[in-house]
C-alpha distance (Angstrom), angle and dihedral (degrees) to the residues before:
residue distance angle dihedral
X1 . . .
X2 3.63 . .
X3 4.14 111.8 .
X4 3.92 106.3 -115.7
X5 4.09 90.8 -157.2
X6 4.21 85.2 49.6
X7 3.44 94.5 44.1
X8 3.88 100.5 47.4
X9 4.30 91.7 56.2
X10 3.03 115.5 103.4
X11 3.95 119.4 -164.6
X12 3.76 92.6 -122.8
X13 3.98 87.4 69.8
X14 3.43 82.1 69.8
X15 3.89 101.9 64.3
X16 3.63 137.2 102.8
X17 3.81 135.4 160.3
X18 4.20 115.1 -81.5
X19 3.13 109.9 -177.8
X20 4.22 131.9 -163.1
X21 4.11 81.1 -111.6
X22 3.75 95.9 59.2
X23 3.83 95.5 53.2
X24 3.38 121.5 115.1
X25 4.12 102.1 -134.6
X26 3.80 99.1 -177.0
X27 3.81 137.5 11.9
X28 3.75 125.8 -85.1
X29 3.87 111.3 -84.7
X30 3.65 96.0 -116.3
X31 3.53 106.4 30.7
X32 4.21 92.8 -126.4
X33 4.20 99.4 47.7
X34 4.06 89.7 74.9
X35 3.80 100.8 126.3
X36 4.08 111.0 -106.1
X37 3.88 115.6 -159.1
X38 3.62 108.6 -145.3
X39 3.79 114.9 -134.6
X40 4.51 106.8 165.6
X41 3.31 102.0 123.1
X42 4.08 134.1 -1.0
X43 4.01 95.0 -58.4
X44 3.76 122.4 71.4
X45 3.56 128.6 -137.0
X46 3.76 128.9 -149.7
X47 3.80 102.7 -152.6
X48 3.75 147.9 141.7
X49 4.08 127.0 -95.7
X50 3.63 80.8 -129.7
X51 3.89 93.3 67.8
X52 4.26 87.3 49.5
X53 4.03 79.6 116.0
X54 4.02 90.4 67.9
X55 3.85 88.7 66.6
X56 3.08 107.4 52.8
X57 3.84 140.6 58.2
X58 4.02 148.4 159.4
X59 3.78 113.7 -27.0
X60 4.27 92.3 34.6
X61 3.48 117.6 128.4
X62 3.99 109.6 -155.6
X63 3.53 113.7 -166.5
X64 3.88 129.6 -155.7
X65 4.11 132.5 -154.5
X66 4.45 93.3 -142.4
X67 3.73 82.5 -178.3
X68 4.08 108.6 132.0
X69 4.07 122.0 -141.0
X70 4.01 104.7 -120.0
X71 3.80 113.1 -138.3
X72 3.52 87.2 -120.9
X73 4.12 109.2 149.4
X74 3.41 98.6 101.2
X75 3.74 126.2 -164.0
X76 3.88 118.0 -134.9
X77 3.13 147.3 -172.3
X78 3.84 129.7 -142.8
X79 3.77 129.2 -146.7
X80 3.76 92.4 -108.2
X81 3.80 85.2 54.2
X82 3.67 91.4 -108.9
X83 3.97 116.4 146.5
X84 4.23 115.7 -107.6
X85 3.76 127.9 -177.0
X86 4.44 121.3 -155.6
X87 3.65 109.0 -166.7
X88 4.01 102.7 -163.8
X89 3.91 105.8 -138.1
X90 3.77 102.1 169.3
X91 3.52 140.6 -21.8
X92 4.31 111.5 -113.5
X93 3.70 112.4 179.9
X94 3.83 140.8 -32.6
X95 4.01 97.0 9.6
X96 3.76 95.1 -51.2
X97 4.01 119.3 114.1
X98 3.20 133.9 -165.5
X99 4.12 108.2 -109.3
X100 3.66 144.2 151.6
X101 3.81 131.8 -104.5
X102 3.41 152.4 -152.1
X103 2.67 125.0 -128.2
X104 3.51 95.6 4.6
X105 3.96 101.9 172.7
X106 3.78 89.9 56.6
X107 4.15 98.2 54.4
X108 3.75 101.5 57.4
X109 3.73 116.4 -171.8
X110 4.19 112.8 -53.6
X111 3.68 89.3 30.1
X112 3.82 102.3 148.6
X113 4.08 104.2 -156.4
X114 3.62 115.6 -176.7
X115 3.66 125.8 -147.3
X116 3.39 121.4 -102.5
X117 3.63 114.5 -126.4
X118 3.82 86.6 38.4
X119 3.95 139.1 53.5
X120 3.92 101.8 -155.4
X121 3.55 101.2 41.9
X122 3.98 123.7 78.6
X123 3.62 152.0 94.6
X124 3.67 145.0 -70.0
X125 3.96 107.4 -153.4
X126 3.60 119.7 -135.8
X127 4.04 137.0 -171.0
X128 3.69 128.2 -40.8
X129 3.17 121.4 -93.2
X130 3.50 103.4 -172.5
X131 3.89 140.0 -112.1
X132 4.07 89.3 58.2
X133 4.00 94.9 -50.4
X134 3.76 135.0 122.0
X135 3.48 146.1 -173.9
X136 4.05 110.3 -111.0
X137 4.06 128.7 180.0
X138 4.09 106.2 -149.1
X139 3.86 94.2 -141.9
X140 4.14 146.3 176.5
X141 3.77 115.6 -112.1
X142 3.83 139.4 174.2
X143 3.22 125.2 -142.3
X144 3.98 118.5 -79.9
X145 4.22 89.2 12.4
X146 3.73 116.0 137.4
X147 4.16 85.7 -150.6
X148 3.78 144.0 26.4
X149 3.60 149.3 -157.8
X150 3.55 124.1 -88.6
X151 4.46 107.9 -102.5
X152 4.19 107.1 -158.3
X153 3.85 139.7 162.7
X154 3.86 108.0 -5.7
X155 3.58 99.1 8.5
X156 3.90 91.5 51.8
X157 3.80 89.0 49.4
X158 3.97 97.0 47.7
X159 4.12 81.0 48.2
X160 3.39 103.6 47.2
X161 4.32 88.1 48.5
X162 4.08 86.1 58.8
X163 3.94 101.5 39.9
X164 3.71 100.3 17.9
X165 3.80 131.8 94.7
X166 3.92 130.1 -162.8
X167 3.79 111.0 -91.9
X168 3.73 105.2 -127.8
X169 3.74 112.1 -177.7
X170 3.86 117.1 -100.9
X171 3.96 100.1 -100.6
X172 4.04 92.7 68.4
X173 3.88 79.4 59.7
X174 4.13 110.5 -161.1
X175 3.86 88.8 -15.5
X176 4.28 100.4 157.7
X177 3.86 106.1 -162.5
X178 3.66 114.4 -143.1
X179 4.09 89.5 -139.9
X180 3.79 110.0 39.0
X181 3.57 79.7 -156.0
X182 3.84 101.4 76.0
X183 3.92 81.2 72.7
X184 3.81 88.3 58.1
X185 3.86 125.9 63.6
X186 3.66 118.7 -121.9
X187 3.86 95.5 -119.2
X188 4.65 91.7 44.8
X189 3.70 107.5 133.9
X190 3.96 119.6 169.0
X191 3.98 113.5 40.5
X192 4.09 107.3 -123.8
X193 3.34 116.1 116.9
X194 3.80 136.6 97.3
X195 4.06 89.5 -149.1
X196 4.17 143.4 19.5
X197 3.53 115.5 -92.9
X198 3.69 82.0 -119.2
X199 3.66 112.4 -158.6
X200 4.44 85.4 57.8
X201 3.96 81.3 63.1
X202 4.07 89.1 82.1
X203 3.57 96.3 54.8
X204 3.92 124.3 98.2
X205 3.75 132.1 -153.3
X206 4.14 77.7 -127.3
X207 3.89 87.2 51.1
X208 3.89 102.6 47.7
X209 4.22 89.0 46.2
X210 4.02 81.9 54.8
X211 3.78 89.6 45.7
X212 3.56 91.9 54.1
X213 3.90 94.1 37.7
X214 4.18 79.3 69.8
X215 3.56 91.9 61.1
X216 4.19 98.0 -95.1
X217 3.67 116.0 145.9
X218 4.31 103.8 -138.8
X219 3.48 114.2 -158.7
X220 4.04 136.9 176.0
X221 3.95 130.6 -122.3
X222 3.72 125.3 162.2
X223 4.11 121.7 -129.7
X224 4.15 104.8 175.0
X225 3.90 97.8 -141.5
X226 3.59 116.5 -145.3
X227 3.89 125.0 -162.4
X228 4.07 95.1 -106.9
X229 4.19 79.6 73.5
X230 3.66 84.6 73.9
X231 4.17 100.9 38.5
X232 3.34 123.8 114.4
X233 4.15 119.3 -111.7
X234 3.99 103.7 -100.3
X235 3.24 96.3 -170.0
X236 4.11 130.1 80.1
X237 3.72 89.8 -128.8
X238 3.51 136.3 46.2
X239 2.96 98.0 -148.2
X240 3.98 87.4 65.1
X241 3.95 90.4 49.6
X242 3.86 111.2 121.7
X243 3.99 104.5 -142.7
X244 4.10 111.7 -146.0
X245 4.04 116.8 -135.5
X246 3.38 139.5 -105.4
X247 3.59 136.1 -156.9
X248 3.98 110.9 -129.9
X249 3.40 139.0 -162.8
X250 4.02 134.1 -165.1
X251 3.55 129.4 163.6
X252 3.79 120.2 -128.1
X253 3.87 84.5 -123.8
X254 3.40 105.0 45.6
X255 4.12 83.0 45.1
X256 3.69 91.4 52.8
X257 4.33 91.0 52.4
X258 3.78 80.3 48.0
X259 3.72 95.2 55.9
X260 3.43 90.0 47.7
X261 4.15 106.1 45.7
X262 3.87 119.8 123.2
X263 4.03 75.2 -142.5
X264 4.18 139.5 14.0
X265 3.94 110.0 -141.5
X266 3.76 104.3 -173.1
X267 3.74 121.7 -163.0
X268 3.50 111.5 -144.9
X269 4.00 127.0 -6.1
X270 4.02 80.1 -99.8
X271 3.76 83.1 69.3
X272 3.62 92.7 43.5
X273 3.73 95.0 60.2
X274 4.05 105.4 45.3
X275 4.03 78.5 49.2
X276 4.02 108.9 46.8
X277 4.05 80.1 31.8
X278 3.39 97.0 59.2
X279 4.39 89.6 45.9
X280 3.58 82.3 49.7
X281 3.73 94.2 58.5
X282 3.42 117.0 11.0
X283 3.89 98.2 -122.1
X284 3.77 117.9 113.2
X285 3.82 95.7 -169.9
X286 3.86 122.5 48.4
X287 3.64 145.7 58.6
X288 3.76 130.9 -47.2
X289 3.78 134.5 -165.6
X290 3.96 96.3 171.6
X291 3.81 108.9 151.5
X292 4.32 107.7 -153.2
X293 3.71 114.9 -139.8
X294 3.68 145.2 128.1
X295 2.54 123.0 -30.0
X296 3.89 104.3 30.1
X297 3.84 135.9 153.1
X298 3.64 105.3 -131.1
X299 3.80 111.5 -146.7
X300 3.90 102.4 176.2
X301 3.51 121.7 0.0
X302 3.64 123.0 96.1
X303 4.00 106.8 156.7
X304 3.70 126.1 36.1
X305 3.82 124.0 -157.0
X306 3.68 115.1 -176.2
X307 3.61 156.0 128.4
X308 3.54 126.6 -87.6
X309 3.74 112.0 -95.9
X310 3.85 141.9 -131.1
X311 4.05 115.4 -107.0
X312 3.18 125.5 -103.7
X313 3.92 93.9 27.7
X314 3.79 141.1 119.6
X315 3.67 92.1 -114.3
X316 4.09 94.7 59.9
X317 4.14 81.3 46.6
X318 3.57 99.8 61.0
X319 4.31 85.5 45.5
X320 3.86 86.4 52.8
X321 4.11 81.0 53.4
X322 3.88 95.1 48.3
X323 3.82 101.9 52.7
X324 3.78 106.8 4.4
X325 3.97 134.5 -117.6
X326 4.08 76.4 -31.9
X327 3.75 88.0 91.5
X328 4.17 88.1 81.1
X329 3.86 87.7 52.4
X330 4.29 84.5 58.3
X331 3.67 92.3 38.4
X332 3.06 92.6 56.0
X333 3.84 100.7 40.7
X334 3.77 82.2 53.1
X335 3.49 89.1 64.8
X336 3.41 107.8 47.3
X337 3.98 86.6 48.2
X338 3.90 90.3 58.9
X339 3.87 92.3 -108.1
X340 3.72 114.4 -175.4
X341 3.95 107.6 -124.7
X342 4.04 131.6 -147.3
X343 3.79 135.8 6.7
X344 3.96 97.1 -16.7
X345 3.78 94.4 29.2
X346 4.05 132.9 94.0
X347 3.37 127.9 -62.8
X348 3.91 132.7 -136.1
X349 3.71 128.1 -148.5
X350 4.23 104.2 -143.4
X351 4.23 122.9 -173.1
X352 3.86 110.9 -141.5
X353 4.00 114.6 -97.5
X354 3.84 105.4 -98.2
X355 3.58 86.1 -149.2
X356 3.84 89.2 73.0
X357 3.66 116.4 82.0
X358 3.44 118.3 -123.4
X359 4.17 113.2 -136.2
């Protein structure tokens, strides 16, 4: 049966003025004095992510995204000298991933491009896949050959570090960070993902030892974020919204400390959906397309810290599902407090609507 309250949203309820102004154009100089609007109960707080430590206590569970951000837009070069651009997304099956590029009309399929800064590495383009993506084979190439040999694991990564550059998403415009590792958080392990989990970019190694000095419990998962995460919703309904997946990882430890926390304090809405996925379906390693919003039967999540989102998209959604239509009242206080909005902006640490029934 079709859900009447799902049904009825439209995406436009979901919009509010960003402007240029409200942007946050670089990341907070140090990581942990990013401003964090406090939302738990009916007062809010105006506070720094450095004083995270003062809300929590024995019994929290604080979990992390370790995923890494690949530094996978690639520069090319085509044969006519023209420029080209690969954006890996996410790799599919025998060493080809799914990616974006530009421009796509002009590289049909068996297009070799070659990378720019290097003249064995490139790519052999593949089918469309549709809305702007492609199938792409990273591969190993003399010079003069008309193919190549497939480059995976290891060798991809030790490529990608010389020709690669950090994917930041399109707002920040041709933003170069001095430190590719602002884009990373200081606890990322594995390389997979096509963009930061970007509320984990506040925390410090200083921070976390504080946060477990309170008596939290931090542990690790892994959610490989992909860039429809940060897309807009095309369609006029929600309910018609297509949600992208993600591959997801939790270990049968960490899951077990989960299960058993006095209170679930999710970093980043890309923690929030490997978790409340995983309750959802019992399987703590695979892929997820679950799409948050009203109504929804929270399983796990109590607390909420994350970045303030882009209209229109899934992310502001699944905030509309943690505390209600209340999420215009701290949008808007936001604003008028000269908030910094989006990847590089302030955070805000939100306590799950009581009103919502928890599965």
């Amino acid at each position: 049966m079709t859900d009447p309250v799902r049904e009825s949203a439209r995406t436009s309820d979901f919009e509010y003025e960003l402007t240029e102004e409200m942007i946050g154009r670089e990341p907070a100089e140090p990581r942990d004095s990013a401003r964090l609007l406090v939302a738990l109960g009916v007062e809010i707080q105006h506070r720094r992510v450095g004083d995270l430590a003062e809300f929590v206590g024995p019994g929290d569970v604080i979990v992390l995204n370790s995923t890494r951000v690949l530094p996978a837009r690639v520069p090319l070069r085509r044969e006519t000298g023209g420029a080209a651009e690969v954006l890996l997304l996410e790799p599919i099956v025998d060493g080809w991933w799914e990616a974006l590029v530009r421009p796509s009309r002009k590289v049909p399929p068996g297009t070799l491009l070659r990378a720019g800064r290097s003249d064995t590495f490139g790519f052999e383009i593949g089918d469309d896949l549709g809305d702007g993506r492609r199938l792409v084979l990273p591969i190993s190439m003399a010079a003069g050959q008309t193919s190549g040999t497939p480059v995976e694991g290891d060798d991809l990564l030790a490529a990608l570090e010389l020709v690669g550059q950090m994917p930041l998403p399109p707002y920040l415009g041709d933003l170069e960070l001095s430190d590719p590792e602002r884009y990373q958080t200081v606890f990322s392990e594995r390389a997979e993902s096509a963009a930061a989990p970007t509320a984990g970019l506040h925390l410090t190694e200083e921070l976390i030892e504080r946060l477990r000095a309170a008596g939290a419990t931090i542990v690790h998962i892994e959610l490989v974020v992909g860039l429809g995460t940060f897309r807009p919703i095309s369609a006029d309904h929600i309910a018609d919204h297509e949600m992208h997946h993600e591959r997801y990882r939790i270990p049968e430890d960490v899951w077990a400390s989960v299960q058993s926390a006095d209170r679930v304090i999710a970093v980043g809405t890309t923690s929030v959906r490997a978790l409340e996925s995983a309750a959802a379906t019992g399987v703590l390693d695979g892929s997820t397309n679950l799409f948050i919003s009203l109504p929804y039967p929270w399983r796990v999540v109590d607390v909420m810290m994350t970045n303030f989102h882009q209209p229109r998209s899934s992310l502001l959604v699944m905030i509309d599902a943690f505390v209600g239509r209340r999420w215009r009242e701290i949008y808007r206080v936001a604003t008028d407090e000269g908030y910094r909005f989006l990847s590089f902006g302030d955070a805000m640490l939100l306590g799950r609507d009581e009103r919502v029934v928890r599965a």
